[in-house]
C-alpha positions as CSV (number, residue, x, y, z in Angstrom):
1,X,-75.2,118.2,43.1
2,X,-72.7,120.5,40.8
3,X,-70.4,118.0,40.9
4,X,-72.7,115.9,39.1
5,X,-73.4,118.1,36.6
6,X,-69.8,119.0,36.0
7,X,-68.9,115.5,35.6
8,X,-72.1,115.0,32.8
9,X,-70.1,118.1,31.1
10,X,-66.7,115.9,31.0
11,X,-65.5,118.7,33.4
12,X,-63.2,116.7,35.5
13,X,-61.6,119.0,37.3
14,X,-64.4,120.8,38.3
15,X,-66.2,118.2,39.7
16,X,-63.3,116.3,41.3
17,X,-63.4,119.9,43.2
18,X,-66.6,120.0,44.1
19,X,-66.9,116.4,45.3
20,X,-64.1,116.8,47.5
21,X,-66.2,120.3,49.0
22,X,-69.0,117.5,49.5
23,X,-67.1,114.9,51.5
24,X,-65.7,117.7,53.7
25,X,-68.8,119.2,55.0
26,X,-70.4,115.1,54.8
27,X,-67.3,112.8,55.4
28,X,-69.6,109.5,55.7
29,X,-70.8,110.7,51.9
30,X,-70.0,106.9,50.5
31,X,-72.2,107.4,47.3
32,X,-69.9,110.8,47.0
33,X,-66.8,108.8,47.7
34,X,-67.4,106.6,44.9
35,X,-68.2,108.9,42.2
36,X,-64.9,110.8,43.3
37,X,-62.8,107.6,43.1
38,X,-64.4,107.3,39.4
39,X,-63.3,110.5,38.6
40,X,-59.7,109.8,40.0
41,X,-59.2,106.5,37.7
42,X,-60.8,108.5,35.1
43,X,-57.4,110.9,35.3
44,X,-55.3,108.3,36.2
45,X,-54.7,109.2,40.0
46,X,-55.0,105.9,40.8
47,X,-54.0,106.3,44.6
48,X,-56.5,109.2,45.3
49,X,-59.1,106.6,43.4
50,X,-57.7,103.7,45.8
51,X,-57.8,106.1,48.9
52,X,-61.8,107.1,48.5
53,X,-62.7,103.8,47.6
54,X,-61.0,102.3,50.7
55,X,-63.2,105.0,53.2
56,X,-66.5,104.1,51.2
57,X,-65.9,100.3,51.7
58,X,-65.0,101.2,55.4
59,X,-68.3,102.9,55.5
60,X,-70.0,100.5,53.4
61,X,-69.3,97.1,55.1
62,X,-71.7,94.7,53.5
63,X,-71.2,96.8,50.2
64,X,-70.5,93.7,47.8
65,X,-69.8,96.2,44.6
66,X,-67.3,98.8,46.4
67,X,-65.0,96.1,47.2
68,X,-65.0,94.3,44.0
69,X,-64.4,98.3,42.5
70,X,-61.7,98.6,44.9
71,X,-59.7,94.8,44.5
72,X,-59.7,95.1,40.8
73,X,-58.2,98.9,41.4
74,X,-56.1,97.2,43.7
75,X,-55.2,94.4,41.2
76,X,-54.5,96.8,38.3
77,X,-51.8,98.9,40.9
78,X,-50.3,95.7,41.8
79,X,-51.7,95.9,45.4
80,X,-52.4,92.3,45.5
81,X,-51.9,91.7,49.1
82,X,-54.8,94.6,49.7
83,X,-56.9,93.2,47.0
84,X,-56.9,89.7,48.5
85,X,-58.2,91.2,52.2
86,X,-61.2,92.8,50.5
87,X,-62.0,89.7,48.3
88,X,-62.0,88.4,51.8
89,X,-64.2,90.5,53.1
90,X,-66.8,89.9,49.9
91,X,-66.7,86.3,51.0
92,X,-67.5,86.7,53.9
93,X,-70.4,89.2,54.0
94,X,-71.5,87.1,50.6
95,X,-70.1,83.2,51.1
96,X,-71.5,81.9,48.0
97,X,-70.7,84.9,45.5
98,X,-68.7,82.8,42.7
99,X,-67.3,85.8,41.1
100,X,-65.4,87.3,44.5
101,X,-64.3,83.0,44.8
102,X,-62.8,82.9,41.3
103,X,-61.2,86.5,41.8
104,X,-59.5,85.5,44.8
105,X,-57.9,82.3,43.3
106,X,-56.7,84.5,40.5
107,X,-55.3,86.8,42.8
108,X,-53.8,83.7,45.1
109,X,-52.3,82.6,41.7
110,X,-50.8,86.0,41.0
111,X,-49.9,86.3,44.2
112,X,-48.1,82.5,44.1
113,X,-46.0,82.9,40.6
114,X,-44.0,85.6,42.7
115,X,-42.5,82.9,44.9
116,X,-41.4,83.4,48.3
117,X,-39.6,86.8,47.2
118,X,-41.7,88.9,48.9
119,X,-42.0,89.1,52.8
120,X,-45.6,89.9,53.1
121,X,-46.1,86.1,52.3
122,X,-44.1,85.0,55.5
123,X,-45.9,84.2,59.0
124,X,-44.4,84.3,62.0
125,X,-46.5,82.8,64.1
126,X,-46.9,80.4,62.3
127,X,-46.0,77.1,64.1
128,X,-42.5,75.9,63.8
129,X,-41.2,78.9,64.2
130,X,-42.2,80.4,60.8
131,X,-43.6,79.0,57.5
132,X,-44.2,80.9,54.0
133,X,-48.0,81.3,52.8
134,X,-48.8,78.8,50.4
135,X,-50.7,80.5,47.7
136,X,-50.9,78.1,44.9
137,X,-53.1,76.0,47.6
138,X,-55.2,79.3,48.2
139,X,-55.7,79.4,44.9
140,X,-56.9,75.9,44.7
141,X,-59.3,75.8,47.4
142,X,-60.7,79.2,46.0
143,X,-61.2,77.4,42.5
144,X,-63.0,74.2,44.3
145,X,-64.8,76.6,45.7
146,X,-66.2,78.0,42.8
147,X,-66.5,74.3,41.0
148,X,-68.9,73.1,44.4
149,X,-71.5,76.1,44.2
150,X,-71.4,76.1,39.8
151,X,-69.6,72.8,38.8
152,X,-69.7,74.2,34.9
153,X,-67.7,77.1,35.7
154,X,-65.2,76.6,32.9
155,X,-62.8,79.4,33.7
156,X,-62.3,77.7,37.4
157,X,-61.6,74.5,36.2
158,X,-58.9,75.5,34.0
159,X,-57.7,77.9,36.6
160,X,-57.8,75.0,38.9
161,X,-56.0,72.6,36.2
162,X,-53.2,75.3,36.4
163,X,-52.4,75.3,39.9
164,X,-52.5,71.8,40.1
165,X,-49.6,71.8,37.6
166,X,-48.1,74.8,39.8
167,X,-48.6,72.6,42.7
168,X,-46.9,69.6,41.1
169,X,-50.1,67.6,41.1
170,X,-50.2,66.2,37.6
171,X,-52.6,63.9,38.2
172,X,-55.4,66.0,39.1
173,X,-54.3,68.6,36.9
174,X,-55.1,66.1,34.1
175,X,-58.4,65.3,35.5
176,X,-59.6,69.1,35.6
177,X,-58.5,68.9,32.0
178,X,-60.4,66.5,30.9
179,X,-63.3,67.7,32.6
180,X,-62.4,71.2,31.2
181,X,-62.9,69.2,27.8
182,X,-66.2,68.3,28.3
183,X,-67.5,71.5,29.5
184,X,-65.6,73.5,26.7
185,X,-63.5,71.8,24.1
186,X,-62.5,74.7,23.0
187,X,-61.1,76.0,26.6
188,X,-59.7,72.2,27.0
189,X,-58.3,71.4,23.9
């Protein structure tokens, strides 16, 4: 492929051109898709990078590693609301993959230290007539989630001990602590 080759010369330009020649005449070219979305972040067109991505995940659906590309893309834009529906889709083709669990709590936390200002975070149908998303609890069930399939995760717990706080339970959030302290005192002290 001459895209390849322009892109081993550090000829961008030329081989964002020829990739894009490739996934014309072959539009269900994922592998081609990929490279190209490389080549976008690479020149800082982050949107053209998040718009292949998104069509080799569509025609990759059990592909693990384009998603996780794609939500931390996604998460570096500030698309967290599209970065939390393909961390969902990594747990659920992979339900015991730790890192897309611990992702998605961080991205639940992000998501829940902007409050209630933003509408995406509002259901409708929910009952009552309406109710707001609670994220910080996302978050926490994402973190337990983590903490049940590798208990020593360090980085969960203290993620965990965070939204507990966040959530205004104290109490727990002082037993992840001292937990925390055991598996890493420096992390817990």
């Amino acid at each position: 492929n001459l895209g390849i080759l322009y892109k081993d010369k550090g000829m961008i330009d030329e081989a964002i051109h020829e990739f894009i020649v490739v996934t014309t005449l072959r539009p269900d070219d994922a592998e081609t898709r990929i490279l190209l979305a490389g080549l976008y972040e690479h020149r800082n067109d982050k949107a053209f990078a998040i718009k292949e991505l998104t069509e080799a995940a569509r025609l990759r659906p059990n592909d693990v590693a384009v998603r996780f590309i794609l939500s931390e893309l996604l998460v570096k834009e500030d698309h967290l609301k599209d970065a939390i529906e393909r961390l969902k889709e990594i747990t659920q083709v992979a339900p015991d993959n730790v890192e897309a669990h611990y992702n998605l709590g961080v991205v639940y936390g992000k998501r829940a230290l902007r409050g209630t200002a933003d509408n995406d975070g509002y259901i409708k149908e929910a009952p009552a007539g309406g109710a707001f998303i609670d994220y910080t609890q996302l978050a926490i069930d994402e973190f337990g989630k983590v903490l049940k399939l590798v208990p020593e995760h360090a980085q969960a717990r203290y993620n965990l001990g965070l939204a507990y706080v966040y959530a205004g339970k104290v109490d727990k959030a002082h037993t992840e602590h001292a937990a925390l302290a055991k598996l890493d005192p420096e992390l817990g002290h």
